[in-house]
C-alpha positions in Angstrom: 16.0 -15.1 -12.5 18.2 -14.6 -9.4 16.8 -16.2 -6.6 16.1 -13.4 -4.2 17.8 -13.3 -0.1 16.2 -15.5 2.6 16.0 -12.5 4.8 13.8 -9.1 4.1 16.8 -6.3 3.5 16.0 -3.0 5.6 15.9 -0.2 2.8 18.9 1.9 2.3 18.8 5.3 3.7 20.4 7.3 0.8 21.1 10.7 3.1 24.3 8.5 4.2 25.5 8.2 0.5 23.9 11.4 -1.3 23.9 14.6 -0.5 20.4 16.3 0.0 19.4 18.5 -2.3 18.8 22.6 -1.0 15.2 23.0 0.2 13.0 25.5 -1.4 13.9 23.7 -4.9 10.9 25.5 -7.6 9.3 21.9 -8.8 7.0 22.1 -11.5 4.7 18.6 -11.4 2.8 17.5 -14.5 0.1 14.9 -14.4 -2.4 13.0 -16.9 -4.9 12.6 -14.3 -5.8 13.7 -10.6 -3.7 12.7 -8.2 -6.4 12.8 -5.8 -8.1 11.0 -4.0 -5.0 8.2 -3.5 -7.3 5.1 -4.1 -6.1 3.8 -7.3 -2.1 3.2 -8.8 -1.2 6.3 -10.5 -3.1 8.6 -8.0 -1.2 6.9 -5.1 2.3 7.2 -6.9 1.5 10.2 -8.0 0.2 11.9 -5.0 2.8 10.5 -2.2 5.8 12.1 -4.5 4.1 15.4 -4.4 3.6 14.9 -0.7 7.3 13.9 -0.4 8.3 16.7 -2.8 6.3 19.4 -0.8 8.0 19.0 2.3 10.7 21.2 1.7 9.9 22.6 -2.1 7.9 24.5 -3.6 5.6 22.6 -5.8 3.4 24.2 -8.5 0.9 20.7 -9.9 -0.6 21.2 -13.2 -2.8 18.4 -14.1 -5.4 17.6 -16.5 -9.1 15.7 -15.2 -10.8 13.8 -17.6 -13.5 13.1 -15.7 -15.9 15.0 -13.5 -14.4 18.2 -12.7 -13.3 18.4 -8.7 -14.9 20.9 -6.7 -12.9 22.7 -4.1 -13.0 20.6 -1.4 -11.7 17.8 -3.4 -8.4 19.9 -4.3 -8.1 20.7 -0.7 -5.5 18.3 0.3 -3.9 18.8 -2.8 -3.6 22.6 -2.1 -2.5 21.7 1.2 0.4 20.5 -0.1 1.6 22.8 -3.1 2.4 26.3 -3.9 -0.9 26.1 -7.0 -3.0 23.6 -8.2 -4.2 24.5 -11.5 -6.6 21.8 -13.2 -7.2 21.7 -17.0 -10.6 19.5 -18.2 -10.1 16.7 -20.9 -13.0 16.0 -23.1 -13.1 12.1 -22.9 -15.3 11.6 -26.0 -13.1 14.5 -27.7 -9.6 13.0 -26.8 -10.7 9.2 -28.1 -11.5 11.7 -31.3 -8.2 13.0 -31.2 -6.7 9.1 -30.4 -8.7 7.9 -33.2 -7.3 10.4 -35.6 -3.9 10.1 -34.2 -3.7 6.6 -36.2 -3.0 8.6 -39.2 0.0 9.9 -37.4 3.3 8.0 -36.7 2.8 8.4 -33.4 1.3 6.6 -30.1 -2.2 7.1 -30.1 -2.5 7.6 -26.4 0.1 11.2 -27.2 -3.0 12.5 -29.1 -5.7 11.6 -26.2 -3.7 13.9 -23.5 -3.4 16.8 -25.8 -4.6 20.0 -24.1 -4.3 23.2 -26.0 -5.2 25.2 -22.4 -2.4 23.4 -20.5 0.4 23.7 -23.6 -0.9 27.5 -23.5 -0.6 27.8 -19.2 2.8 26.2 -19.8 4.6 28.3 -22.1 2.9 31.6 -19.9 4.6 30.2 -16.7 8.0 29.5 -18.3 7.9 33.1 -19.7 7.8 34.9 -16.6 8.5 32.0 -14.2 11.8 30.9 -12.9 11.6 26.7 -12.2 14.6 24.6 -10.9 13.8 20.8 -12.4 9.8 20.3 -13.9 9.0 16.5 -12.8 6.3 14.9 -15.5 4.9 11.4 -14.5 3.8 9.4 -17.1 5.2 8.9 -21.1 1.8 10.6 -22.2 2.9 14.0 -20.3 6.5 13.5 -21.7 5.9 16.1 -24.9 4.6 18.9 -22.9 8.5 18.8 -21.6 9.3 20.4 -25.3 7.5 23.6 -23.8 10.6 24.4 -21.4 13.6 22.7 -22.9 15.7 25.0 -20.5 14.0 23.7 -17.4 16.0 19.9 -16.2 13.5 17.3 -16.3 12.7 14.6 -14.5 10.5 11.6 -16.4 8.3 9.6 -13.9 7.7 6.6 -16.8 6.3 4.1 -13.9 6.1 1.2 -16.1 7.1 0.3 -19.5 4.0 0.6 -21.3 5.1 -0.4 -24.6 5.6 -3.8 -23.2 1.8 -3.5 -21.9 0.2 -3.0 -25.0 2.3 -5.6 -26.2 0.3 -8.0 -23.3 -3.4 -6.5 -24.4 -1.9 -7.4 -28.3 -2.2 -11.3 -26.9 -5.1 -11.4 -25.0 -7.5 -8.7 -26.6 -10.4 -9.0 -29.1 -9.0 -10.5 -32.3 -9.9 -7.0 -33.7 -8.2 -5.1 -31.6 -5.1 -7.1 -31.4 -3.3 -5.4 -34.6 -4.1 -1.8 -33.3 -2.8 -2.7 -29.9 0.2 -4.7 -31.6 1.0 -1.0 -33.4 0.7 0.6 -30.3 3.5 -1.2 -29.0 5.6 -0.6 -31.7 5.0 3.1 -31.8 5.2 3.4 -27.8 8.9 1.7 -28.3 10.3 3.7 -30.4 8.7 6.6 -28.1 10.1 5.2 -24.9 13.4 4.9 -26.6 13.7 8.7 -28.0 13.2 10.0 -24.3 16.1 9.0 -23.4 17.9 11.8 -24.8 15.4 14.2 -23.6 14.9 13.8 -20.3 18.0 14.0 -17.4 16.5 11.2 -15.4 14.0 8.9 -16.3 12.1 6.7 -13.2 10.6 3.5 -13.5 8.7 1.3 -10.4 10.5 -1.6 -10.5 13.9 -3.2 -11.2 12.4 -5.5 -13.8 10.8 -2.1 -15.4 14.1 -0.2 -15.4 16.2 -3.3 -17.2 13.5 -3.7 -19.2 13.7 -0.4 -20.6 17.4 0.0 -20.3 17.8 -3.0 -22.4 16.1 -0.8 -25.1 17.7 2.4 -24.4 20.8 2.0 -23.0 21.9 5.4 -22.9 19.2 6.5 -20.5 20.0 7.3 -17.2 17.4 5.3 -15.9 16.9 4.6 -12.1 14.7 3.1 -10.1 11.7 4.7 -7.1 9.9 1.9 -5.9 5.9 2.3 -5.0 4.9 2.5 -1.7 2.3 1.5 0.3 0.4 3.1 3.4 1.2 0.7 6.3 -0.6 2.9 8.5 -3.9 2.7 6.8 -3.6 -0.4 5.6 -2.8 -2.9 8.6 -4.4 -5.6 10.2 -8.1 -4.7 11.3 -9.8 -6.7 14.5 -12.8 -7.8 12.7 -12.9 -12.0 12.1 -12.5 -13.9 9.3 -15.5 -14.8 6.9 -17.0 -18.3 8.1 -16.7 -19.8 4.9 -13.5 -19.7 2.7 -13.6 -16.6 1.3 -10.9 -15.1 -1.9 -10.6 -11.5 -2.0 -10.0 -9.5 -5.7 -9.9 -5.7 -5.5 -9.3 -3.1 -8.4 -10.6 -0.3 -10.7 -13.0 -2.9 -12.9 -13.2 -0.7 -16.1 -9.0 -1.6 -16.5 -8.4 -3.6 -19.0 -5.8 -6.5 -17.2 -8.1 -5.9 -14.1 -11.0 -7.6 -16.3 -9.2 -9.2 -18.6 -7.5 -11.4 -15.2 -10.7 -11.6 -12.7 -13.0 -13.2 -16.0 -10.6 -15.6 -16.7 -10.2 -16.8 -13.1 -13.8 -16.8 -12.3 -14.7 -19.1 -15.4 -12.0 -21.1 -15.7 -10.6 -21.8 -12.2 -13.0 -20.7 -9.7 -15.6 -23.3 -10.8 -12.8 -25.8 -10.5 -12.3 -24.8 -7.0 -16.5 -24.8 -6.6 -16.2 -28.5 -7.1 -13.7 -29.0 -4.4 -15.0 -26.7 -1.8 -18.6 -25.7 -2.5 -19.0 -23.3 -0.2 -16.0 -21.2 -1.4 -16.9 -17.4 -2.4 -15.4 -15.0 -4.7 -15.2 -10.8 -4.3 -14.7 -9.0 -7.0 -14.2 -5.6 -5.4 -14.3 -2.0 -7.7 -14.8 0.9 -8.7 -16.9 1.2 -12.5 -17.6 -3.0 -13.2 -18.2 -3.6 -17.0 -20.9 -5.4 -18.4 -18.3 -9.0 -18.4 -17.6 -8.7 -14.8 -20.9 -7.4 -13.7 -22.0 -11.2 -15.7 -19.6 -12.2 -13.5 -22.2 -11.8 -10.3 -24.4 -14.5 -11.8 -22.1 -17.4 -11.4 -22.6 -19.7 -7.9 -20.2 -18.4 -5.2 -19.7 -15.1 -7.4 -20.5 -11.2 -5.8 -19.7 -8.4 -7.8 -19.9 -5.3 -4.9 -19.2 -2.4 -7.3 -17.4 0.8 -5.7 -17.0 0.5 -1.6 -16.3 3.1 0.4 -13.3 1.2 2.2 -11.9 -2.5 0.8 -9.9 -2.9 4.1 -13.1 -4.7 5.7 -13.0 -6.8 3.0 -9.4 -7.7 3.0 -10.0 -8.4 6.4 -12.0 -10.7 6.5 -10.7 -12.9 3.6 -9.0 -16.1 4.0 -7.2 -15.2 0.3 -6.3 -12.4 -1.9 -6.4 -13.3 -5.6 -4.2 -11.7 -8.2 -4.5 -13.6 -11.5 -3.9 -11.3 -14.1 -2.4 -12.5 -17.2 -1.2 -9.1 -18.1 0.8 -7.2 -15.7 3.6 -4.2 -15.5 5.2 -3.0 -12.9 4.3 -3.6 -9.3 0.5 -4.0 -8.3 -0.6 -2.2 -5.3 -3.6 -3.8 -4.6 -1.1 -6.5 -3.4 1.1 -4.5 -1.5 -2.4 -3.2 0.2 -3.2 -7.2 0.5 0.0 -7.7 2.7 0.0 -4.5 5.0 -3.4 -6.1 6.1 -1.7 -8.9 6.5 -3.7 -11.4 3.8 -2.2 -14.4 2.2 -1.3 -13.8 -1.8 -1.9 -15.9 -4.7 -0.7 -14.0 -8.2 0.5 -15.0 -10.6 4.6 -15.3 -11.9 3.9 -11.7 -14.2 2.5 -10.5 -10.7 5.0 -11.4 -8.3 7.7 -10.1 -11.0 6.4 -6.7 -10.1 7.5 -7.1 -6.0 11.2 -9.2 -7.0 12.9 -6.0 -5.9 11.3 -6.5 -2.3 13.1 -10.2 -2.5 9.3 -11.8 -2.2 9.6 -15.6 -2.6 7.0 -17.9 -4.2 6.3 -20.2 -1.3 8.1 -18.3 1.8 5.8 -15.3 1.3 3.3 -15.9 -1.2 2.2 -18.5 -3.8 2.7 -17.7 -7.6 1.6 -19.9 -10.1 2.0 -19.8 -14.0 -0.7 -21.7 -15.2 -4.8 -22.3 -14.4 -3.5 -25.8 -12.9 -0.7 -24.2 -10.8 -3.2 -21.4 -9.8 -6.5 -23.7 -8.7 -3.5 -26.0 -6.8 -2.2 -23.2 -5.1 -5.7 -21.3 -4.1 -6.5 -25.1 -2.8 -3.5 -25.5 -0.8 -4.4 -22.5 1.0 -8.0 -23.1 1.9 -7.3 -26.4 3.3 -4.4 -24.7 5.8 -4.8 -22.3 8.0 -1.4 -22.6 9.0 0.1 -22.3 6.0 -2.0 -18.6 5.5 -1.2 -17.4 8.3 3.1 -18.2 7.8 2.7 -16.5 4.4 1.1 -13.5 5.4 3.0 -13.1 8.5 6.7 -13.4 6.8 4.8 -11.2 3.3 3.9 -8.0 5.6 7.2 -8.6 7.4 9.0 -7.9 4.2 6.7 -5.5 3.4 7.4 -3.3 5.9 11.2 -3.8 5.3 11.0 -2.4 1.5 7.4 -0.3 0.6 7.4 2.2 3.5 6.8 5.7 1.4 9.6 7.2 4.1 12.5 5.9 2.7 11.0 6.2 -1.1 10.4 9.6 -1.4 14.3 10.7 0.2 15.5 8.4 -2.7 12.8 10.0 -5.0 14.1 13.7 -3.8 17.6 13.1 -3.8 17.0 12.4 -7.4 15.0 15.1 -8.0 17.2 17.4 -6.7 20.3 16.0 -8.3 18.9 17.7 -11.5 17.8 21.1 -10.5 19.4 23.7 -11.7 21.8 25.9 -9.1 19.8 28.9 -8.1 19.7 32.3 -9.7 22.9 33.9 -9.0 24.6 31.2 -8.3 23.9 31.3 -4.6 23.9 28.8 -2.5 21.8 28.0 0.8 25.2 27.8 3.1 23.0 25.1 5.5 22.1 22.6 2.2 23.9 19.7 1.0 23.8 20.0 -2.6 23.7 17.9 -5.6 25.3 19.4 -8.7 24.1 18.3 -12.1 26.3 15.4 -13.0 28.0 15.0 -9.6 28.3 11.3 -8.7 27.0 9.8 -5.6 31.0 9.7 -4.3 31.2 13.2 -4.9 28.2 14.9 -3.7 28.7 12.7 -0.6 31.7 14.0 0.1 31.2 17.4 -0.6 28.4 17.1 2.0 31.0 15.9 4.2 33.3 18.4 3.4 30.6 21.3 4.1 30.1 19.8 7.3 33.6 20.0 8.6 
């Protein structure tokens, strides 16, 4: 791995190397899920590029719910933002049916759980008698709706690789499970790889992600938007710290690598770390606990706190912030939200993987440790110096703030966007636009900017 600068980088503003796109770009924005409220990984990636989109486009969101339907004040922000918001319910018990039967088929399973006949139907009626510019679709899952509007350019917001993800659950799962997850993989692989051709930019969250997949499907033009973080909400609160030491783990606790990381370090290092420093607590922070981390509230120093209404009172006040999952892709924003409130880190090595674009350092910003040993030594070392917390979360939120403001993000996010869309009807142009032709290189749409502007 290449050793990453000594010094945080200050992102690089694109708008000096790429010409904007025209405002007033037609975006049509398929999700799998809600992007609202922002409180969990794909809702916050999800909902800041919408936010970024929507400042000067147009941006009709279709999106499917497969939970609670919202009412209308929870697609209030959403509608804030975008031209429609139209939201089509998934049947959770119905689309593990469909998942289920979708074994029979040569096919990922999960391409079976997000079929909607009402949005495949809404989708060929807009493209009918609807003219849109570049259609944006986050997440593999969404990827065949794109088939619907071969005519439209396409953007492919893959986040992760999650082939390589159920390749992780494949190790750790149930012994059971661990050849349907192993197909899974397989199937998602040769997935990931086909979109390639279909799509005229696919996005992943981090550099690791993008090589990852590029090393699978070379021809893709393949870049990578980072995830961002709310520095603003997420900042330093005045409150103290807890009296006692006190580690921090936050997450949606019905997620597989969530569990599958906080049960491991709770029975097999956090007892080791009992013996050391008995008054040490754990908080397992979450949304929807399952039954083997609910368990988890019975063990000595151990609370299990279920949903909160804010975690930043809680990351406040703890000495540490815990990451130990075992399976990891991409970059974790609970530890990005860890940071901006200015918290020490302990993750481990698949963990701090995620955040190598952001040139984080194992020992200058956080610790990362590979094994139980490394990672009961390194939650130690921490508890015993208060010194050494406070240097690591000073220089982590320092670089931070260099790399994961959403500012900088979404004009990268945008420009490549817009560097798709199709020229407008008539073949008009807005004389006050840069614009990015299909195609065009960085070099040339630069200078074609420049050359408008003289």
């Amino acid at each position: 791995m290449t050793e990453p600068s000594q010094a945080p980088t200050a992102p690089i503003d694109l708008r000096h190397h790429v010409a904007r796109p025209r405002a007033g770009l037609r975006i049509l924005y398929l999700c799998h899920r809600l992007p609202y409220p922002p409180d969990k990984g794909e809702r916050i990636r999800a909902f800041h590029q919408i936010q970024g989109l929507a400042r000067r486009h147009h941006v009709h969101l279709l999106t499917l719910a497969d939970g609670d339907l919202p009412g209308s004040s929870d697609l209030a922000p959403l509608e804030s933002l975008c031209e429609r918001v139209e939201v089509f319910p998934l049947n959770r018990k119905a689309a593990y049916a469909r998942a289920a039967l979708g074994a029979l088929r040569p096919r990922p399973l999960s391409l079976s759980f997000f079929e909607s006949k009402e949005l495949s139907a809404r989708l060929r009626e807009l493209v009918r008698r609807e003219r849109f510019d570049v259609a944006m679709v986050f997440c593999s899952a969404m990827a065949p709706y794109a088939e619907i509007f071969p005519d439209v350019p396409s953007v492919l917001d893959m986040v992760d690789v999650d082939s390589a993800k159920w390749a992780q659950y494949a190790r750790f799962a149930p012994l059971a499970l661990r050849p349907v997850y192993a197909l899974e993989a397989r199937r998602l692989r040769r997935y990931e790889v086909s979109l390639a051709g279909r799509f005229q930019r696919i996005l992943l969250a981090t550099g690791n992600e993008t090589r990852l997949y590029k090393s699978h499907a070379p021809q893709a033009r393949a870049a990578t938007v980072l995830s961002g973080v709310d520095v603003d909400y997420f900042q330093p609160l005045d409150l103290p710290k807890s009296a006692t030491p006190t580690l921090v783990f936050t997450g949606q606790m019905d997620y597989f690598a969530n569990v599958d990381g906080i049960v491991h370090f709770a029975r097999e290092v956090f007892p080791r770390l009992r013996r050391r420093f008995p008054d040490v607590e754990l908080l397992v922070v979450g949304r929807s606990p399952v039954a083997a981390v609910r368990d988890l509230g019975e063990l000595p120093g151990v609370t299990v706190t279920g949903a909160v209404g804010d975690v930043r009172p809680f990351l406040s006040r703890a000495w540490i912030f815990v990451t130990p999952l075992r399976i990891a892709q991409g970059v974790q924003n609970k530890v990005l939200e860890a940071m901006a409130s200015n918290v020490p880190v302990v993750c481990s090595e698949r963990v701090l993987a995620g955040i190598a674009d952001g040139g984080f350092r194992s020992g200058r910003d956080l610790l990362a440790a590979g094994t139980d040993d490394e990672m009961e030594q390194a939650v130690a070392s921490l508890i015993a110096d208060a010194e050494a917390r406070q240097r690591l979360a000073g220089s982590a939120r320092q670089r931070l703030l260099a790399t994961y403001r959403w500012g900088a993000i979404l004009d990268r996010l945008e420009e490549l966007v817009g560097a798709v869309a199709r020229p407008p009807a008539g073949g008009s142009l807005d004389e006050d636009a840069d614009v990015v032709l299909p195609g065009m290189s960085d070099q040339a749409a630069a200078g074609a900017g420049e050359a408008r502007r003289a």
